[in-house]
PyMOL commands that place a pseudoatom at each C-alpha (Angstrom):
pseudoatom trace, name=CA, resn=UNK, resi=1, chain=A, elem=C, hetatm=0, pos=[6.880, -44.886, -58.344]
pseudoatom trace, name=CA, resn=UNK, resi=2, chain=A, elem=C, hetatm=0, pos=[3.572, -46.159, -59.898]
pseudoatom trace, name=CA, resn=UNK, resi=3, chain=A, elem=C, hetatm=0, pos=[2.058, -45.943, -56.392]
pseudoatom trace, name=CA, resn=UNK, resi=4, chain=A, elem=C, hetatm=0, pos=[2.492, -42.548, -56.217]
pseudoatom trace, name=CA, resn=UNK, resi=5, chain=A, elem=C, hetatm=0, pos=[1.632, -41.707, -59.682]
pseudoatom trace, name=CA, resn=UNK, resi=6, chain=A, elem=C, hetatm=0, pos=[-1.380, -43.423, -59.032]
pseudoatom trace, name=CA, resn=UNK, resi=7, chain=A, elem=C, hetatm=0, pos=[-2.270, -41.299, -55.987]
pseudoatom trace, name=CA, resn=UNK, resi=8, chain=A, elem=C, hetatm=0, pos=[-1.732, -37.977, -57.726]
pseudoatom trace, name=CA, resn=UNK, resi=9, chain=A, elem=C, hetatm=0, pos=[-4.440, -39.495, -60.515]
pseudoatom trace, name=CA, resn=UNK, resi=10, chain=A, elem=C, hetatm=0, pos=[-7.061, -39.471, -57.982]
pseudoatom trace, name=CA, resn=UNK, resi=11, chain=A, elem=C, hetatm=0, pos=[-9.502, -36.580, -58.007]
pseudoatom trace, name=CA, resn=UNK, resi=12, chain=A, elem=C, hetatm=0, pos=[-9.891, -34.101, -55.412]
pseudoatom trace, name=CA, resn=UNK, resi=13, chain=A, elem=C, hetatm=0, pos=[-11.776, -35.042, -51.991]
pseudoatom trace, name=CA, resn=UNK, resi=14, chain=A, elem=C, hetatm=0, pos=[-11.772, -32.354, -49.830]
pseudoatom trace, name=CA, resn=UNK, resi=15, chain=A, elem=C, hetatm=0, pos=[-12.603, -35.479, -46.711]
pseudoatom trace, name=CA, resn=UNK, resi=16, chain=A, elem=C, hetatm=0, pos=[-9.338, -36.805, -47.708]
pseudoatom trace, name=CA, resn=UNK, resi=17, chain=A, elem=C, hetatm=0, pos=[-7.059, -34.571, -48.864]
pseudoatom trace, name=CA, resn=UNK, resi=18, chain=A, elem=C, hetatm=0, pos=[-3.489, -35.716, -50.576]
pseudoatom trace, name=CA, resn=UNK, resi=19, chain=A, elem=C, hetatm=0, pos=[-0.598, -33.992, -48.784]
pseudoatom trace, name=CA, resn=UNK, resi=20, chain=A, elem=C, hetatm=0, pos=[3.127, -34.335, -50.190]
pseudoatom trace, name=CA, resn=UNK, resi=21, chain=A, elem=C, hetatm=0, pos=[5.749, -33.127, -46.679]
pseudoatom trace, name=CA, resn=UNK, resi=22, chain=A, elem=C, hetatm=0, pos=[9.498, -32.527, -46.924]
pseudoatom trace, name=CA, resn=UNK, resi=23, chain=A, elem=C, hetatm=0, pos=[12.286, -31.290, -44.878]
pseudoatom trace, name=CA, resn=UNK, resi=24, chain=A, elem=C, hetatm=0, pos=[15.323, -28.741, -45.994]
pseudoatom trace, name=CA, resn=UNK, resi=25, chain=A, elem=C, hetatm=0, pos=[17.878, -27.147, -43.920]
pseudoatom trace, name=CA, resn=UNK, resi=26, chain=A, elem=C, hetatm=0, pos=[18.765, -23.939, -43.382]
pseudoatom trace, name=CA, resn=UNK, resi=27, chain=A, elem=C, hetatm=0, pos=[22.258, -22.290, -42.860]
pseudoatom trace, name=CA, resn=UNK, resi=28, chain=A, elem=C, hetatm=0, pos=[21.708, -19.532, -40.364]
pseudoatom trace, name=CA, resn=UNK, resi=29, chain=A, elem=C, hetatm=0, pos=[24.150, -16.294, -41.830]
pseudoatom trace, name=CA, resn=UNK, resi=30, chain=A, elem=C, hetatm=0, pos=[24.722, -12.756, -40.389]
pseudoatom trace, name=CA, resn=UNK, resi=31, chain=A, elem=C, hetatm=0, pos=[26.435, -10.018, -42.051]
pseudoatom trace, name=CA, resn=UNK, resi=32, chain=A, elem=C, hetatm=0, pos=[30.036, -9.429, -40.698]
pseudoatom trace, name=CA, resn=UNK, resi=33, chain=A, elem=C, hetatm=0, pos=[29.834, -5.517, -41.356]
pseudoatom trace, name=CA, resn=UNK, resi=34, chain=A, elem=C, hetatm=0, pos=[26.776, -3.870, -41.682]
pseudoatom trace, name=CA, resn=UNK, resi=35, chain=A, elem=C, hetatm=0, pos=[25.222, -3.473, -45.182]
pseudoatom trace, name=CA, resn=UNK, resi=36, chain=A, elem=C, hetatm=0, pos=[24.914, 0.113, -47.031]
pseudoatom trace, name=CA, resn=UNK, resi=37, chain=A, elem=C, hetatm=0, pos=[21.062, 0.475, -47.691]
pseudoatom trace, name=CA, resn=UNK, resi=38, chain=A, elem=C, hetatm=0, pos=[19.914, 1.662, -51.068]
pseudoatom trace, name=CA, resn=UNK, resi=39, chain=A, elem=C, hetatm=0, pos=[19.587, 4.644, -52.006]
pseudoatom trace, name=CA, resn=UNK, resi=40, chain=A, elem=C, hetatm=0, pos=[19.321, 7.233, -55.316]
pseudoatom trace, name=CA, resn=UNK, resi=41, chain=A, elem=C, hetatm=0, pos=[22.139, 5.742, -58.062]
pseudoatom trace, name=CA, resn=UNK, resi=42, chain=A, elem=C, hetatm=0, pos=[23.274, 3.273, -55.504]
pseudoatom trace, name=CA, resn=UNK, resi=43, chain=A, elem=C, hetatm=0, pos=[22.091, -0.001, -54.985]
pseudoatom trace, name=CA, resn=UNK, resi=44, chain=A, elem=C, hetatm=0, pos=[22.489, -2.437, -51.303]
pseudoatom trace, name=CA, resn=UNK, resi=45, chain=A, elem=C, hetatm=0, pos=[25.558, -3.797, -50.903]
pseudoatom trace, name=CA, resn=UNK, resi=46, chain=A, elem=C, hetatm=0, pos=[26.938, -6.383, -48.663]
pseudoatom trace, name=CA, resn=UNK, resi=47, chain=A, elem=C, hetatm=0, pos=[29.769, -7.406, -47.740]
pseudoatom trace, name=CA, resn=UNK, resi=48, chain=A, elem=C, hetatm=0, pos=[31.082, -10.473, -49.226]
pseudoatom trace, name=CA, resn=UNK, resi=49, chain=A, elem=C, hetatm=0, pos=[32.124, -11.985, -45.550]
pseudoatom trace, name=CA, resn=UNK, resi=50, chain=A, elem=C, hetatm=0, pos=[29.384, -13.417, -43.403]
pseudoatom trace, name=CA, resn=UNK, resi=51, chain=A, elem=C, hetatm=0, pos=[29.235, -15.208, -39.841]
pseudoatom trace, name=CA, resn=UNK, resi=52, chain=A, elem=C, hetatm=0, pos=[27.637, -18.483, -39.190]
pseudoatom trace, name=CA, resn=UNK, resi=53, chain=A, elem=C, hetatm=0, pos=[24.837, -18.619, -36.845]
pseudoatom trace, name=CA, resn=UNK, resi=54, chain=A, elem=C, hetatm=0, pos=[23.960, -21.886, -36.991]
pseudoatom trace, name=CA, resn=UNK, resi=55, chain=A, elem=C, hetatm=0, pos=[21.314, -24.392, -38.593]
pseudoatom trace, name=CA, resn=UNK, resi=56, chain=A, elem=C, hetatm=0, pos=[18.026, -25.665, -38.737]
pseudoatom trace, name=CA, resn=UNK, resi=57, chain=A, elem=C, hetatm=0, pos=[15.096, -27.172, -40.344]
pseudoatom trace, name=CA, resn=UNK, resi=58, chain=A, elem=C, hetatm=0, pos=[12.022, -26.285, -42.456]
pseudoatom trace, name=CA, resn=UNK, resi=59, chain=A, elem=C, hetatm=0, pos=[8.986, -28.474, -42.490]
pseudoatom trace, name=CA, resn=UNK, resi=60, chain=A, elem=C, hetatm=0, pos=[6.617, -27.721, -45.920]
pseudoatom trace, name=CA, resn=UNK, resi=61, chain=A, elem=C, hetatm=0, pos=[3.362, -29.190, -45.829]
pseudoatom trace, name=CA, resn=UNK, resi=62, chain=A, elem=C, hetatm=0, pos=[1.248, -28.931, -49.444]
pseudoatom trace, name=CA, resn=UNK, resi=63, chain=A, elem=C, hetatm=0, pos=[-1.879, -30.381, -50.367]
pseudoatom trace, name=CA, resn=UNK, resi=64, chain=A, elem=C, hetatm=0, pos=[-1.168, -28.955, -54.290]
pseudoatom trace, name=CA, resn=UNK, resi=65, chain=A, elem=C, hetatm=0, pos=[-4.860, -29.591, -55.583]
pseudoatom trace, name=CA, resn=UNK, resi=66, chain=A, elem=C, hetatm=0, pos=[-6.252, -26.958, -53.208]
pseudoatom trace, name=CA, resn=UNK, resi=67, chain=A, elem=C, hetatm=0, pos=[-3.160, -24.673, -53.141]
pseudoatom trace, name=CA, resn=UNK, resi=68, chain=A, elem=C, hetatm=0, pos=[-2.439, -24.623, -49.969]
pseudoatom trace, name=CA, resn=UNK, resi=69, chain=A, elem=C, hetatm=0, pos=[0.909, -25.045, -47.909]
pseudoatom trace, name=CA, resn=UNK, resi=70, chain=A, elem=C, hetatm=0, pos=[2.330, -24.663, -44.781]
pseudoatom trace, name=CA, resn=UNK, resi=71, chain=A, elem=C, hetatm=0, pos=[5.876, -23.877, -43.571]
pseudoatom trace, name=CA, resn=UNK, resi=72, chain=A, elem=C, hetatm=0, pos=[7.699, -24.485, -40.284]
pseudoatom trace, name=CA, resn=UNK, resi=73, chain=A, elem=C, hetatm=0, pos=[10.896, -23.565, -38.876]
pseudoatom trace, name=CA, resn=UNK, resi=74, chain=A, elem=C, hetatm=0, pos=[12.330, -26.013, -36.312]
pseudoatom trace, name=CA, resn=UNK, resi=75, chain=A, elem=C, hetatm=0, pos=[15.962, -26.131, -34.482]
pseudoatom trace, name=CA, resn=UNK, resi=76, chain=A, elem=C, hetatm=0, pos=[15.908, -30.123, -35.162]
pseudoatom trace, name=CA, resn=UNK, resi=77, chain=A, elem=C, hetatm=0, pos=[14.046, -32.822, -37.496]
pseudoatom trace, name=CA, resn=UNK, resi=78, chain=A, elem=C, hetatm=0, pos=[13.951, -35.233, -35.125]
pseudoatom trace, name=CA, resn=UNK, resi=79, chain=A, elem=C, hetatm=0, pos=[11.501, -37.879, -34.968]
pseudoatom trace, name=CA, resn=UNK, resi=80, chain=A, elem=C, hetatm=0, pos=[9.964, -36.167, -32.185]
pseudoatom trace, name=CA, resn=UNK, resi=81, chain=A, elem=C, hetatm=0, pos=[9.937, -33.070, -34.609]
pseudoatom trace, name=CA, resn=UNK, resi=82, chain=A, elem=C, hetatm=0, pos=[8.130, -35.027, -37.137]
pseudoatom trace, name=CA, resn=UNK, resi=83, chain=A, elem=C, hetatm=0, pos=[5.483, -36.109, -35.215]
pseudoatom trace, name=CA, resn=UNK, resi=84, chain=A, elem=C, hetatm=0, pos=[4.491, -33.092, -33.316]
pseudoatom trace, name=CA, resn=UNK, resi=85, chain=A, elem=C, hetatm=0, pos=[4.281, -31.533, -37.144]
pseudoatom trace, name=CA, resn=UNK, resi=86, chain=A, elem=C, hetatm=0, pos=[1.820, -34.642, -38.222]
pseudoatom trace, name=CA, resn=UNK, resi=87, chain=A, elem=C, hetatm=0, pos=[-0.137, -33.871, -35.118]
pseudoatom trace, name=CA, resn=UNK, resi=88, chain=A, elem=C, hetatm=0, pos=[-0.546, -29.902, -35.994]
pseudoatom trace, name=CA, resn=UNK, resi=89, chain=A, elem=C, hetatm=0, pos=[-1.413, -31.264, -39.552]
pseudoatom trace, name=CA, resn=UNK, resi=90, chain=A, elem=C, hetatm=0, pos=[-3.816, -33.431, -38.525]
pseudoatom trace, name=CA, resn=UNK, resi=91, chain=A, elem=C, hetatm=0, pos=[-5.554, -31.732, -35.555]
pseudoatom trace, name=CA, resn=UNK, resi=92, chain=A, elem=C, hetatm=0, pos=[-5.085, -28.407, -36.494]
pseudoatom trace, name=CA, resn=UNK, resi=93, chain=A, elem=C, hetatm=0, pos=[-5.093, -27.805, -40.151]
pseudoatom trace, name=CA, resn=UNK, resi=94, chain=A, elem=C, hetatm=0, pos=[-7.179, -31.088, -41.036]
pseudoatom trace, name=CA, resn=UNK, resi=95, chain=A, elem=C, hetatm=0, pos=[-9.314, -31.603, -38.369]
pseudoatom trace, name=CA, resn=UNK, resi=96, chain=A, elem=C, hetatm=0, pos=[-12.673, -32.556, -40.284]
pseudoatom trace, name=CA, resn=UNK, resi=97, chain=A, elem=C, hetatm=0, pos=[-10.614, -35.048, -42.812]
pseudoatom trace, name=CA, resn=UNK, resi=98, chain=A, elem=C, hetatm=0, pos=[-11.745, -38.769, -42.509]
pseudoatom trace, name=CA, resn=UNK, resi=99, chain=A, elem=C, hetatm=0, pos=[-7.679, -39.505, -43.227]
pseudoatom trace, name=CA, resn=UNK, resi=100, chain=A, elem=C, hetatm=0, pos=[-4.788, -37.678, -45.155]
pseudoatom trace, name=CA, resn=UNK, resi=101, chain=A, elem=C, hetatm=0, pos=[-3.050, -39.271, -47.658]
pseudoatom trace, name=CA, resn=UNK, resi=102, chain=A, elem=C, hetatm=0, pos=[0.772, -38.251, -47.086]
pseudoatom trace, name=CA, resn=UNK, resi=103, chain=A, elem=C, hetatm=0, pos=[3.465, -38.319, -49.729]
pseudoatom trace, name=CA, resn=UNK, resi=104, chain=A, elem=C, hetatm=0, pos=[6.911, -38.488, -48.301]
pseudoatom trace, name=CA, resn=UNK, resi=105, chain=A, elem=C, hetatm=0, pos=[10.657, -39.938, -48.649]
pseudoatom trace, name=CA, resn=UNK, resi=106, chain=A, elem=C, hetatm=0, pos=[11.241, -42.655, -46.694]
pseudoatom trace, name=CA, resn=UNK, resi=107, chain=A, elem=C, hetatm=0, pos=[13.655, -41.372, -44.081]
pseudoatom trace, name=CA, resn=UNK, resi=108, chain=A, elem=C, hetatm=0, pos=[13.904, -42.846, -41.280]
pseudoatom trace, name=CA, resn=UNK, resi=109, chain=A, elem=C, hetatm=0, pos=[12.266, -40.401, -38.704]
pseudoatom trace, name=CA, resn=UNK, resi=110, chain=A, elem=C, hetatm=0, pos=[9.342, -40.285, -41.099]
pseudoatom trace, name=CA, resn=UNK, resi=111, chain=A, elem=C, hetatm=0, pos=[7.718, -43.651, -39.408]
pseudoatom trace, name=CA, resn=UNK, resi=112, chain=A, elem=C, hetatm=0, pos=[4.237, -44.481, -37.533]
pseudoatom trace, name=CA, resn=UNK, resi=113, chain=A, elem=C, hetatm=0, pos=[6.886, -45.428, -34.784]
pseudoatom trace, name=CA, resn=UNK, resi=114, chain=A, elem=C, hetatm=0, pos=[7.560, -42.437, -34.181]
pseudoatom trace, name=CA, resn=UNK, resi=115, chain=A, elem=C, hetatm=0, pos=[4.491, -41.475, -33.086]
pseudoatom trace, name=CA, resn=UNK, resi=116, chain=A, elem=C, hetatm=0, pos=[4.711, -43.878, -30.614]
pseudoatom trace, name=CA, resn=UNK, resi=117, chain=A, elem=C, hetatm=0, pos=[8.169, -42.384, -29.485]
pseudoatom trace, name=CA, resn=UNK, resi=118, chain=A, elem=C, hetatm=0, pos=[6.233, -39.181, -29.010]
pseudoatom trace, name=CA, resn=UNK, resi=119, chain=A, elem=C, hetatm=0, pos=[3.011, -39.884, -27.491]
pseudoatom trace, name=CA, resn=UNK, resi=120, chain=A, elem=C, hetatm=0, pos=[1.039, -42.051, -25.370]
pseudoatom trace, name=CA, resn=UNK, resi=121, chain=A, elem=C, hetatm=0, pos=[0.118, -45.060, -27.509]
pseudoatom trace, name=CA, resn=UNK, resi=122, chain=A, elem=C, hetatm=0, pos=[-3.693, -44.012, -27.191]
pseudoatom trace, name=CA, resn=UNK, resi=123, chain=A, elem=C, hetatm=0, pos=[-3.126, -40.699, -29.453]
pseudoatom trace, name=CA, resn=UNK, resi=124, chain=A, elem=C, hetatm=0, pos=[-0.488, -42.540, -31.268]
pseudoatom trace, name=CA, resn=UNK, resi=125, chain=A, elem=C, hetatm=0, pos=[-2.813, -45.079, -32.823]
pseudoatom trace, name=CA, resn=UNK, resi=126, chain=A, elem=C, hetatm=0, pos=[-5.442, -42.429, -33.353]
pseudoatom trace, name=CA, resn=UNK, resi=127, chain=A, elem=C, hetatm=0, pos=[-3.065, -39.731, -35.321]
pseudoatom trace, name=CA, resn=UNK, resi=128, chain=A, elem=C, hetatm=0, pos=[-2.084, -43.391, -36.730]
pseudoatom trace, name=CA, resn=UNK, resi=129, chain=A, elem=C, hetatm=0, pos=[-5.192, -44.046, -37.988]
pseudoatom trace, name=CA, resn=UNK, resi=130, chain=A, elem=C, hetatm=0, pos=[-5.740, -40.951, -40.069]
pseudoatom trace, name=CA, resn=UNK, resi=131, chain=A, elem=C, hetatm=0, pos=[-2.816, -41.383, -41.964]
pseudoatom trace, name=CA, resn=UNK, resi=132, chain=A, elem=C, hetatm=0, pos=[-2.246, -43.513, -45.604]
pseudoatom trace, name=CA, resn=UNK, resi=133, chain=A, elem=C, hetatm=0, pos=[1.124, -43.248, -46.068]
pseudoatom trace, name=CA, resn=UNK, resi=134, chain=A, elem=C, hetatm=0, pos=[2.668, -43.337, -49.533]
pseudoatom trace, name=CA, resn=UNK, resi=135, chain=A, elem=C, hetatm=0, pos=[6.876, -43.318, -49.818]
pseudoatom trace, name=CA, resn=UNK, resi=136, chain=A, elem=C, hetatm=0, pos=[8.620, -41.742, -52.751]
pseudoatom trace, name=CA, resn=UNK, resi=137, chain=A, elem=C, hetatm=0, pos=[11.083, -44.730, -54.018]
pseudoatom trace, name=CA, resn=UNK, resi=138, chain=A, elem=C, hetatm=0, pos=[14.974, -44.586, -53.303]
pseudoatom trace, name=CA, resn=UNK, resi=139, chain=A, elem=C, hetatm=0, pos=[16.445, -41.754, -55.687]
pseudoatom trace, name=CA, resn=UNK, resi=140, chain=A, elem=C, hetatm=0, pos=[12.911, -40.811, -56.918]
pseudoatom trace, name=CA, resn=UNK, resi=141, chain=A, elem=C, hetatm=0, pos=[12.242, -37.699, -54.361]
pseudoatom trace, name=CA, resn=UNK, resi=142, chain=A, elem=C, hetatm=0, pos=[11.575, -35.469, -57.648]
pseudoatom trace, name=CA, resn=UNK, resi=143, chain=A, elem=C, hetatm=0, pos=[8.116, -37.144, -57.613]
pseudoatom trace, name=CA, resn=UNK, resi=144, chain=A, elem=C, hetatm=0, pos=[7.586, -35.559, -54.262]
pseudoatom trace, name=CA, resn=UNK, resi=145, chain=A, elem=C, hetatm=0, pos=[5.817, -32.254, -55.166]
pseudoatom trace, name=CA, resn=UNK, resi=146, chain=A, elem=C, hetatm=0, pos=[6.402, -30.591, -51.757]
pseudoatom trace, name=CA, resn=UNK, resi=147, chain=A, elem=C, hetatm=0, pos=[10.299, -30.690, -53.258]
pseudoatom trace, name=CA, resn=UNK, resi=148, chain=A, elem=C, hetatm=0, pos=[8.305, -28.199, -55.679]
pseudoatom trace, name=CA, resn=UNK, resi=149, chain=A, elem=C, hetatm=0, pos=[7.112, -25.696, -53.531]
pseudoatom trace, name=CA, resn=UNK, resi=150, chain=A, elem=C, hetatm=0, pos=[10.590, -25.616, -51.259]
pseudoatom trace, name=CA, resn=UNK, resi=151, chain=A, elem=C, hetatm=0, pos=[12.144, -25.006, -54.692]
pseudoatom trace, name=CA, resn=UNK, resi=152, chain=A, elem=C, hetatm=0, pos=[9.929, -21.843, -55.211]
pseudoatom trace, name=CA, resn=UNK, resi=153, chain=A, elem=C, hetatm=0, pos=[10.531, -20.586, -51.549]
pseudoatom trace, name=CA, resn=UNK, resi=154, chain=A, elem=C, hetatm=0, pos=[14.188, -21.027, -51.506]
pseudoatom trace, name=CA, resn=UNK, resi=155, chain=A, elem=C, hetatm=0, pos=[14.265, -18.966, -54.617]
pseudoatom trace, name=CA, resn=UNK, resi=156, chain=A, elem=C, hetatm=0, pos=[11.918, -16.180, -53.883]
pseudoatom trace, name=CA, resn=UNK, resi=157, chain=A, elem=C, hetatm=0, pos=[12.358, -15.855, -50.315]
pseudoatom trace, name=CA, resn=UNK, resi=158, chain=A, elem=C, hetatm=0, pos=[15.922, -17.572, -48.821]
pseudoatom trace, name=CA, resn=UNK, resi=159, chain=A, elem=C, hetatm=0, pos=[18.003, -15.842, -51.476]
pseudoatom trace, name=CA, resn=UNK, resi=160, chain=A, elem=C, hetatm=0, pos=[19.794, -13.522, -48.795]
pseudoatom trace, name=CA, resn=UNK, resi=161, chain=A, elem=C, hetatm=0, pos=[21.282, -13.890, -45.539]
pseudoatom trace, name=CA, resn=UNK, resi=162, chain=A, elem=C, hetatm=0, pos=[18.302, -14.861, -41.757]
pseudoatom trace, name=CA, resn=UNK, resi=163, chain=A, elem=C, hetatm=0, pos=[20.421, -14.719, -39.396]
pseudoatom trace, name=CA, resn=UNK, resi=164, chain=A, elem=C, hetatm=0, pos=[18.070, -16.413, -36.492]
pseudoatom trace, name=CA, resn=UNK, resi=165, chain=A, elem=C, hetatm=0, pos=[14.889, -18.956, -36.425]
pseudoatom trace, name=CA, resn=UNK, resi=166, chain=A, elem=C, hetatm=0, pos=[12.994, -16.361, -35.704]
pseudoatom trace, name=CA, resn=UNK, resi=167, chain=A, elem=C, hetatm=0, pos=[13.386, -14.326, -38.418]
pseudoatom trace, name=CA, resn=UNK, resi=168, chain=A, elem=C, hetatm=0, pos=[13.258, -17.317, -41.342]
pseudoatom trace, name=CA, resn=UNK, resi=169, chain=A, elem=C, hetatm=0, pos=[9.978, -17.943, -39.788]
pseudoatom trace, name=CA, resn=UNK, resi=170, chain=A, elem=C, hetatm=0, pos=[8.759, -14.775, -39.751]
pseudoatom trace, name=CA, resn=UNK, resi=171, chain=A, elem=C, hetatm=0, pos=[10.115, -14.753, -43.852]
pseudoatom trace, name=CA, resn=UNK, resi=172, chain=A, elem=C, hetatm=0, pos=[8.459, -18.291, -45.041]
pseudoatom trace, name=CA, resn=UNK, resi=173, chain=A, elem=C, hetatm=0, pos=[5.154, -17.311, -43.179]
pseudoatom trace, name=CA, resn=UNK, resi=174, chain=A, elem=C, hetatm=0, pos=[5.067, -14.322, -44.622]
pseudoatom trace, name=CA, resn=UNK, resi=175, chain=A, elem=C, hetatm=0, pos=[5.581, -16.066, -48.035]
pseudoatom trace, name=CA, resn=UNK, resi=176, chain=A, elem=C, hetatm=0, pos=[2.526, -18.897, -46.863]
pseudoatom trace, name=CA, resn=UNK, resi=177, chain=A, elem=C, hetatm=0, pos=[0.444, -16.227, -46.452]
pseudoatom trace, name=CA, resn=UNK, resi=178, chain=A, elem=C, hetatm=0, pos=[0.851, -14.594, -49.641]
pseudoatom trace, name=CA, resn=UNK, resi=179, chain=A, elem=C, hetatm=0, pos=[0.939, -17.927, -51.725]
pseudoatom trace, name=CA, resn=UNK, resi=180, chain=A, elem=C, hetatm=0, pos=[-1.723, -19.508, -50.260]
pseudoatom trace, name=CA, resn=UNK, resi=181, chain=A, elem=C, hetatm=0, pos=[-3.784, -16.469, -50.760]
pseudoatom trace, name=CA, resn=UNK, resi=182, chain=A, elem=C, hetatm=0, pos=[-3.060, -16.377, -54.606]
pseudoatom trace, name=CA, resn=UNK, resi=183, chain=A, elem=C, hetatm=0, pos=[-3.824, -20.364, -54.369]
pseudoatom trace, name=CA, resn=UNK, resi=184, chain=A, elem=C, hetatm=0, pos=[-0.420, -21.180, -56.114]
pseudoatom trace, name=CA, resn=UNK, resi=185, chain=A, elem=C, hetatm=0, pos=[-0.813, -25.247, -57.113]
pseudoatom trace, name=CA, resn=UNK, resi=186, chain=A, elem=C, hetatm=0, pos=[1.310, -27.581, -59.320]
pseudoatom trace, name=CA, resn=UNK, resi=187, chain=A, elem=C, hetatm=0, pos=[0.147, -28.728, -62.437]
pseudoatom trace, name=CA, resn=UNK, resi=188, chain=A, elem=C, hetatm=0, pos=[0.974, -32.137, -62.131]
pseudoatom trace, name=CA, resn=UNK, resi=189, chain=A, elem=C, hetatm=0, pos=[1.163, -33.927, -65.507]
pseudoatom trace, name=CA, resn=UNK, resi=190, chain=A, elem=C, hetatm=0, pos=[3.825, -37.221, -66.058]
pseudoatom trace, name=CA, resn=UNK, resi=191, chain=A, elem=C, hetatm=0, pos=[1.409, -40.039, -65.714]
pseudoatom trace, name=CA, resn=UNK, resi=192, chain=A, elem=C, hetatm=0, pos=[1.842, -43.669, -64.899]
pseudoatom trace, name=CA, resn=UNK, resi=193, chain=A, elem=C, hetatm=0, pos=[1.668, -44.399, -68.512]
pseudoatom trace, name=CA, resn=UNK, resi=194, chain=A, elem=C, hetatm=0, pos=[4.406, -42.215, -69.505]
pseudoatom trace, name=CA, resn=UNK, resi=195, chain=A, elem=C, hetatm=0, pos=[6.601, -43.550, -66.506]
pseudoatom trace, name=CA, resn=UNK, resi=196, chain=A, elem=C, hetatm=0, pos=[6.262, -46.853, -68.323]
pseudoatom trace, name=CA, resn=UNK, resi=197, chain=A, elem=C, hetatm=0, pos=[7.292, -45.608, -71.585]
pseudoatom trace, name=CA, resn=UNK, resi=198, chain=A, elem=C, hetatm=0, pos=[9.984, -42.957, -70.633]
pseudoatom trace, name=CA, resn=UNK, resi=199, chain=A, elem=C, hetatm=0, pos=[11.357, -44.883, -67.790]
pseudoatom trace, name=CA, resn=UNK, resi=200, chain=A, elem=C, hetatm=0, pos=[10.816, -48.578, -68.878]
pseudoatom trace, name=CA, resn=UNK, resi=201, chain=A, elem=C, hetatm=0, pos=[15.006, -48.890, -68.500]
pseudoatom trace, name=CA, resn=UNK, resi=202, chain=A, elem=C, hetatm=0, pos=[13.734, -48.683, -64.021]
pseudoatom trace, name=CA, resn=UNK, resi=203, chain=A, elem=C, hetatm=0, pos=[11.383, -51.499, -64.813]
pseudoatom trace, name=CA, resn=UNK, resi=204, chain=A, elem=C, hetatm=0, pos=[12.538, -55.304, -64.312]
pseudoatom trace, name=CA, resn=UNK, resi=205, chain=A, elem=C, hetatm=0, pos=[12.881, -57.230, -67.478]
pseudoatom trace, name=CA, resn=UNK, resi=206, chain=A, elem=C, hetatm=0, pos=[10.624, -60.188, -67.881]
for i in range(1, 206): cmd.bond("trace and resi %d" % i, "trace and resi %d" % (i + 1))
show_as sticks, trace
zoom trace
């Protein structure tokens, strides 16, 4: 936990920038009827029944001291999916950076080995390279402020029913775009200090 307190502490270097990734899935819902549109003394309604079109994934990428973040909907999370989105956030969105620091849980797909399940070991070790990986400890993913900014788009843009891929992605871009252009950051304020007074019950007892 103090690790990543720690990291948050440090002051903003645009050369290496501190990014905090997470996953979430997505239930995939149609309406079974169609829904009556507003209109004058009526509001939408929906019917109550919906169909299931499946699942997937949404990658959110946020590097909170420059409000910025990026979203990406994928039919897996794979390791495979993982690494091709490391590679886009390395070689597309952070080109210039000497190395991104990345906060992340520790799940299992979320490894420099899978890199190496992905690509030739040549681009492997350099997307390796550029990385300084810092895990969020067991049951402490609320210190992962990418868990932040999926909390805001679930509420102000998942509240209703996508029925396909390409629609959510058309929906969380369209919510990027707009949030990144109002450069929406976190505030970030429990401190390592504080985690020592509020949480000393986590610590070991010498």
């Amino acid at each position: 936990m103090e690790d990543i307190l720690e990291t948050y502490a440090l002051p903003y270097d645009p050369e290496i920038p501190l990014i905090c990734m997470d996953e979430q899935p997505v239930q995939l819902l149609d309406h079974s009827r169609p829904a009556q549109q507003m209109k004058p003394g009526q509001v939408r309604r929906e019917d109550y029944e919906y169909v299931r079109k499946g699942s997937c994934s949404l990658f959110m990428f946020t590097e909170p001291l420059a409000g910025w973040r990026h979203v990406q909907a994928s039919e897996r999370r794979t390791k495979v999916d993982w690494s091709l989105q490391v590679q886009e956030l390395l070689e597309v969105h952070y080109p210039r950076a000497q190395w991104v620091r990345l906060v992340m849980d520790n799940l299992n797909t979320h490894t420099i080995s899978s890199l190496y399940e992905t690509f030739a070991p040549e681009q492997a070790l350099s997307l390796a390279k550029r990385l300084e990986i810092h895990y969020t400890p067991k049951h402490g993913s609320w210190l992962n402020m990418a868990e932040i900014e999926l909390s805001a788009l679930t509420i102000q843009c998942l509240s209703r029913r996508i029925a396909s891929m390409e629609e959510l992605q058309r929906e969380v871009t369209a919510w990027e775009v707009e949030r990144n252009q109002a450069q929406k950051s976190v505030d970030w304020q429990f401190t390592t200090e504080q985690a020592r007074g509020k949480l000393k019950h986590l610590y070991p007892e010498i």
